[in-house]
C-alpha positions in Angstrom: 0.7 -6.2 -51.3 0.8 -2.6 -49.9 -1.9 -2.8 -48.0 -0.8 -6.3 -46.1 2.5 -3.8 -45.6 0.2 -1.1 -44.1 -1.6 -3.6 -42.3 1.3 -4.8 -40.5 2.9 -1.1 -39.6 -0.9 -0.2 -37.3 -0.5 -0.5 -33.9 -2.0 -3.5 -32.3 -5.1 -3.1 -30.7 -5.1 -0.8 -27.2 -5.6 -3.3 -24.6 -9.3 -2.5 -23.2 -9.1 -0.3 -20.0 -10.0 -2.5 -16.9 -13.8 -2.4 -15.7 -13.1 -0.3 -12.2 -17.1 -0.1 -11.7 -17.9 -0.6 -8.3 -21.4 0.4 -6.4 -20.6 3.9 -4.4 -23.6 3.3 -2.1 -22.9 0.1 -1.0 -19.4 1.0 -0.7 -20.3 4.0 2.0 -22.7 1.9 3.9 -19.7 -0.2 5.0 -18.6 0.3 8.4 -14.5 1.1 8.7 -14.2 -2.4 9.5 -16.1 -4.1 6.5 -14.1 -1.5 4.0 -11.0 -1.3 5.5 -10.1 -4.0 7.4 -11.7 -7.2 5.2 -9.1 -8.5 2.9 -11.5 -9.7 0.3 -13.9 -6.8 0.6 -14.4 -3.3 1.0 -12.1 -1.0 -1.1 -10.0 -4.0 -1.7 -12.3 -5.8 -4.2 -11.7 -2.4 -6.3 -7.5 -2.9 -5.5 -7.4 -6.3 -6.9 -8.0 -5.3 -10.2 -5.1 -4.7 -12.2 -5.4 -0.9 -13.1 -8.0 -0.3 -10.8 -5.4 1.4 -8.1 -6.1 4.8 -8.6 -9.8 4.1 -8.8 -9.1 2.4 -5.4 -7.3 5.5 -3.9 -10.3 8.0 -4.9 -13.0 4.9 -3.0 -11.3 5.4 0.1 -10.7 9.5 -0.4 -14.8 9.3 -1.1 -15.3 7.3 1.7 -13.1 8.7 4.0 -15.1 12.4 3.3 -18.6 10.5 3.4 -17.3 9.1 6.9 -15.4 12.3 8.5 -13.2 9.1 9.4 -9.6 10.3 9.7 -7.9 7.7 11.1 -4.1 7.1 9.8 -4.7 3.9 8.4 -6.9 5.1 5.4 -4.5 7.7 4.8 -1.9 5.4 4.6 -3.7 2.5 2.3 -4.8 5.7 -0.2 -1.3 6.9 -0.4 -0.2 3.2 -1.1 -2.5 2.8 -4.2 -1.7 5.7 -5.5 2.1 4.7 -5.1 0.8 1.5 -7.0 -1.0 3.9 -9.8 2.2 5.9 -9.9 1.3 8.9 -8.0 4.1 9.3 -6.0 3.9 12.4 -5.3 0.4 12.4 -3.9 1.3 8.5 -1.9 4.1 10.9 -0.3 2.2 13.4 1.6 -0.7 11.0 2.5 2.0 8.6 4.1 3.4 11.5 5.9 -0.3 11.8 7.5 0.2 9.1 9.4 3.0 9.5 11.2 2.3 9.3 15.1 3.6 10.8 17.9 7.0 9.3 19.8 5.0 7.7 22.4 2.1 6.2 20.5 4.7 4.5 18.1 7.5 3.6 20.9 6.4 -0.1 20.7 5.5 -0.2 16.9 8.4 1.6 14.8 5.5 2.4 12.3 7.1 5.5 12.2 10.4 3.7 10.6 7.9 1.9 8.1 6.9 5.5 7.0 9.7 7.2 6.7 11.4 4.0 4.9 8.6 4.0 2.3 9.1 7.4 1.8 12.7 7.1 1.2 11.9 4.1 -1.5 9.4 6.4 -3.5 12.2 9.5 -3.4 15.4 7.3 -4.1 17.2 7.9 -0.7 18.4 4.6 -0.3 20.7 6.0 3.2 16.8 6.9 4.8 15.8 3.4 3.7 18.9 1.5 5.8 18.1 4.3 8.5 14.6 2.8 8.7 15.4 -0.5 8.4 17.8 -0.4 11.0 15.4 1.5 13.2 12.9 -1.0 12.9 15.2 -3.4 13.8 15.9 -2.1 17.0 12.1 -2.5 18.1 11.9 -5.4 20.9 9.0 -7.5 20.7 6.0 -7.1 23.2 5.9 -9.7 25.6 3.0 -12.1 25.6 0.7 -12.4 23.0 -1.1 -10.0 20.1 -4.0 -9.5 19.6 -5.9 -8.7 16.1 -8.9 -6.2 15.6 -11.0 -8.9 16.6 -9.4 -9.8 19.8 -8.3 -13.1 18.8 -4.9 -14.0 19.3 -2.8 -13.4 16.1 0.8 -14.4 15.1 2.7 -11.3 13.9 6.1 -11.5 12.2 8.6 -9.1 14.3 9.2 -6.6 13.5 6.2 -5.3 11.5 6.5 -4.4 8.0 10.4 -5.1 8.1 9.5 -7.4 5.2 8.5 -4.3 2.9 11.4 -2.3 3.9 13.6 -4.9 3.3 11.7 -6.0 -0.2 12.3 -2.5 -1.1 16.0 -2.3 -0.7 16.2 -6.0 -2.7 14.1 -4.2 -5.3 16.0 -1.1 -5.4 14.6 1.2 -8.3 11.3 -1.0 -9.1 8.3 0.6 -9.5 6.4 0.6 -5.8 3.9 -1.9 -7.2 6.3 -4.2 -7.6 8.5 -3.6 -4.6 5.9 -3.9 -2.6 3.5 -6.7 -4.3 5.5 -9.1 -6.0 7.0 -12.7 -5.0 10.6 -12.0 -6.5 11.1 -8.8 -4.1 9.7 -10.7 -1.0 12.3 -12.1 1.4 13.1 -15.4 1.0 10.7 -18.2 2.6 8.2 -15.5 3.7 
């Protein structure tokens, strides 16, 4: 009898630790394009693993030394798994890395993603309306858009107002869930 009583008082056992294997050489053979930009490939195969976030963020740190490739986007996708892997303060000074000059964003208001991002991970809720109003105020270009590939695209105006505002409906989640989860997305999107 006491040992079916010590039995039941062990912990349960640890969940196994997810496999975040990944081939490194293959990985820095990719082009930016192929790791970056493919939404089923790249650093993202690594991302879509549960638990594999932080794994993720140090791919594209590796890849982004093997490269010399600075560009803001792969700061920016860095910062966001480690937001996911709960590195906040470490997702906070990459996103500020990507901030871009007053002309280069005047059309964008990727600027008013940043900073409302950055005011969801620090709990200033009166940056986050400050952003999202910002964003707001961004007219749409006239005629169409055009993806990396040069096709025509369809792009939901303002960019990324959707996250900004999933953040302020999921006011004090976790960034992984803020960001990537149905209940905090906007309704019909």
């Amino acid at each position: 009898m006491f040992a079916l009583l010590l039995a039941a008082t062990q912990p349960a056992e640890p969940a196994s630790a997810p496999d975040c294997s990944y081939d490194l050489e293959a990985m820095l053979a990719l082009n930016r394009n192929a790791f970056d930009q493919d939404m089923g490939g790249g650093w993202r195969t690594l991302a879509n693993k549960d638990g594999c976030e932080i794994a993720a963020a140090e791919l594209i740190r590796a890849w982004r030394h093997e490269k010399r490739d600075h560009a803001h986007i792969l700061y920016w996708h860095e910062g966001q798994m480690r937001a996911y892997g709960g590195q906040t303060v470490e997702a906070i000074a990459l996103f500020r890395l990507t901030y871009k000059s007053a002309e280069e964003d005047a059309e964008f208001g990727w600027n008013h993603y940043v900073s409302g991002s950055i005011a969801f991970l620090t709990g200033d809720r009166d940056k986050l309306h400050k952003s999202i109003e910002g964003l707001k105020t961004i007219p749409k270009p006239a005629g169409e858009m055009f993806g990396p590939d040069g096709k025509p695209i369809s792009i939901i105006w303002p960019p990324n107002l959707n996250v900004l505002e999933a953040f302020e409906r999921c006011w004090g989640k976790p960034y992984k869930e803020a960001y990537g989860t149905f209940a905090c997305a906007a309704p019909g999107f």
